[in-house]
C-alpha positions as CSV (number, residue, x, y, z in Angstrom):
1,X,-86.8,61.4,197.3
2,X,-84.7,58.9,194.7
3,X,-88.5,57.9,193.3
4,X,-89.4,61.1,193.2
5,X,-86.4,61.9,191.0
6,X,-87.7,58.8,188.9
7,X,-91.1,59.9,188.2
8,X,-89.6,63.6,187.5
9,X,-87.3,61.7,184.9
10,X,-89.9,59.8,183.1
11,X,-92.4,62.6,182.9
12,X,-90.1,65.0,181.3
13,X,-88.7,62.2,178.9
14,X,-92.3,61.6,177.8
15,X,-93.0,65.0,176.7
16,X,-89.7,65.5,175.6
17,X,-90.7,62.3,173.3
18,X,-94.5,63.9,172.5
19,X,-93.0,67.7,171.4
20,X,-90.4,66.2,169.0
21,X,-93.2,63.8,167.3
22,X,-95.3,67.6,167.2
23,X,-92.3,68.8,166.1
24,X,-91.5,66.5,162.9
25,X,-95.0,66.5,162.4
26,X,-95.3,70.0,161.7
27,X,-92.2,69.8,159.8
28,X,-93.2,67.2,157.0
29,X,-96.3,69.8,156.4
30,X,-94.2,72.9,156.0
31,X,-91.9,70.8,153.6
32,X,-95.5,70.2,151.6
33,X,-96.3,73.4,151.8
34,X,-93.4,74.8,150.7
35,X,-93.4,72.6,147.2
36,X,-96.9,73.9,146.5
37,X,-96.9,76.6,143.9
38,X,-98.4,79.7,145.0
39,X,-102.3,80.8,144.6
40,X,-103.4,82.1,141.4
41,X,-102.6,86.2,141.8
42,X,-100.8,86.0,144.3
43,X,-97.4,87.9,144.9
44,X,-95.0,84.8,145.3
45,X,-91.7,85.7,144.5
46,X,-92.2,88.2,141.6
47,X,-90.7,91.5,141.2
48,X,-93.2,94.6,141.5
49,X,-92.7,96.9,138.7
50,X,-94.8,99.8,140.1
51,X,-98.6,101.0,140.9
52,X,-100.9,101.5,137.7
53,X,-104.1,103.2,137.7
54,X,-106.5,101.5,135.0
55,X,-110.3,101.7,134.1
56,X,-112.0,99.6,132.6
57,X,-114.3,99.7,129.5
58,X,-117.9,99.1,129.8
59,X,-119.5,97.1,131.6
60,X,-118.4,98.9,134.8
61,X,-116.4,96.9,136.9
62,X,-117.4,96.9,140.6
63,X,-116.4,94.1,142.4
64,X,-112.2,93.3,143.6
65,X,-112.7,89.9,142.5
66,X,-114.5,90.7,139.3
67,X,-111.1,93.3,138.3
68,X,-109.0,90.2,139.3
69,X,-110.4,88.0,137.1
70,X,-110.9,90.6,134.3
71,X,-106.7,91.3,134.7
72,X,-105.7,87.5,134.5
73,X,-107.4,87.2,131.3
74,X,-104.0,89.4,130.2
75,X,-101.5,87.3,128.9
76,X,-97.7,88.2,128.8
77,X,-95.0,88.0,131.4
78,X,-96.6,91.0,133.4
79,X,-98.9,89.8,136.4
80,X,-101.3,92.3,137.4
81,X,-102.7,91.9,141.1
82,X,-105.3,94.4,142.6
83,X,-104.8,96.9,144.9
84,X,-107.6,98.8,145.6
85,X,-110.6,100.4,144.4
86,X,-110.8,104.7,143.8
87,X,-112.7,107.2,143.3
88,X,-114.8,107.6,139.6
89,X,-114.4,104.2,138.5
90,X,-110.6,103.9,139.1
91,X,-108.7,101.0,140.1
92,X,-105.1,100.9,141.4
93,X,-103.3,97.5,140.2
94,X,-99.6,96.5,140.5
95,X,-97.9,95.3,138.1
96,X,-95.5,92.2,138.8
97,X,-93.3,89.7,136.4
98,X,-90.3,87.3,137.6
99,X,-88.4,88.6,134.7
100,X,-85.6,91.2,135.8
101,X,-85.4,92.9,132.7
102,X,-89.6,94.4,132.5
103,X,-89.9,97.4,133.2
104,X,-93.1,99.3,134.5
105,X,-93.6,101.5,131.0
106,X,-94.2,97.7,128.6
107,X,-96.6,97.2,131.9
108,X,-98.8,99.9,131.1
109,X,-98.0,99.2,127.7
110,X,-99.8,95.8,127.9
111,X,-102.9,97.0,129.5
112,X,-103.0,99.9,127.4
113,X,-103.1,96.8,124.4
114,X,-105.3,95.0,126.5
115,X,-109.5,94.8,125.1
116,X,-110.9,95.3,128.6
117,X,-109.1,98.3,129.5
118,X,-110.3,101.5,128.8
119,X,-107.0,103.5,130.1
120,X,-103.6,103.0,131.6
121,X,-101.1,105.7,133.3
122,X,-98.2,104.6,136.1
123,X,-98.9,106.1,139.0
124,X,-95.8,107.8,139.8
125,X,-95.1,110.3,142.5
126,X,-94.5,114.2,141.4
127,X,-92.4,116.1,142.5
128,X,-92.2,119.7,141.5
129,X,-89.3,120.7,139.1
130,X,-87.9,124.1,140.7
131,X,-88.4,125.1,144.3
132,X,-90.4,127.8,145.7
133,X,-89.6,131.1,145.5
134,X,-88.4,132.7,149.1
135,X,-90.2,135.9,149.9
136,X,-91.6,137.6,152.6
137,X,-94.6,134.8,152.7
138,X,-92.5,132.0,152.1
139,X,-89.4,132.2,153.8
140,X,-86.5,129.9,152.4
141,X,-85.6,126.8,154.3
């Protein structure tokens, strides 16, 4: 039983021994990773400003990567990252800056001044201004 208790001792030590040297392992690459700077477009740290809808100016524009590339080209302290592809030849972009003080109208502003883009308006949610009248169709809530 005592030898048992040996062998039980030693095994667990070893792999005690092999999970730490995982362990720092895995640490020393996080600690590289971590002092890499981000990929080009990507959101990092950055503060998002708001959703723009954009189009772009002849030639069409048809591929994510191709907008991408087409919205780096902008220089400034406003990032613009793509979101997705609509309808009619439409894209939706955010705009992001690390700068606290941008705001999302001098982002559409900079596309708007920007040779490639054909238009720029914030996409902004709408809400209606008074409410609906209460009737015998609409009741009030």
């Amino acid at each position: 039983m005592n030898r048992q208790l040996q062998r039980v001792a030693v095994s667990a030590a070893a792999c005690a021994a092999a999970f730490s040297l995982l362990a720092l392992t895995g640490c020393q690459s996080q600690g590289q990773r971590a002092a890499s700077a981000p990929p080009v477009g990507s959101l990092s740290a950055d503060r998002s400003l708001g959703d723009i809808m954009i189009r772009f100016n002849q030639p069409e524009v048809t591929a994510s990567m191709d907008a991408g590339k087409q919205l780096a080209q902008i220089e400034g302290p406003i990032r613009f990252v793509v979101k997705r592809p609509m309808s009619g030849g439409v894209w939706l972009v955010t705009a992001i800056s690390p700068s606290p003080d941008a705001t999302l109208d001098q982002a559409v502003a900079t596309l708007r001044a920007a040779p490639r883009i054909a238009s720029a308006d914030p996409d902004r949610v709408l809400k209606p201004n008074r409410t609906m009248p209460a009737g015998r169709d609409m009741p009030a809530q």
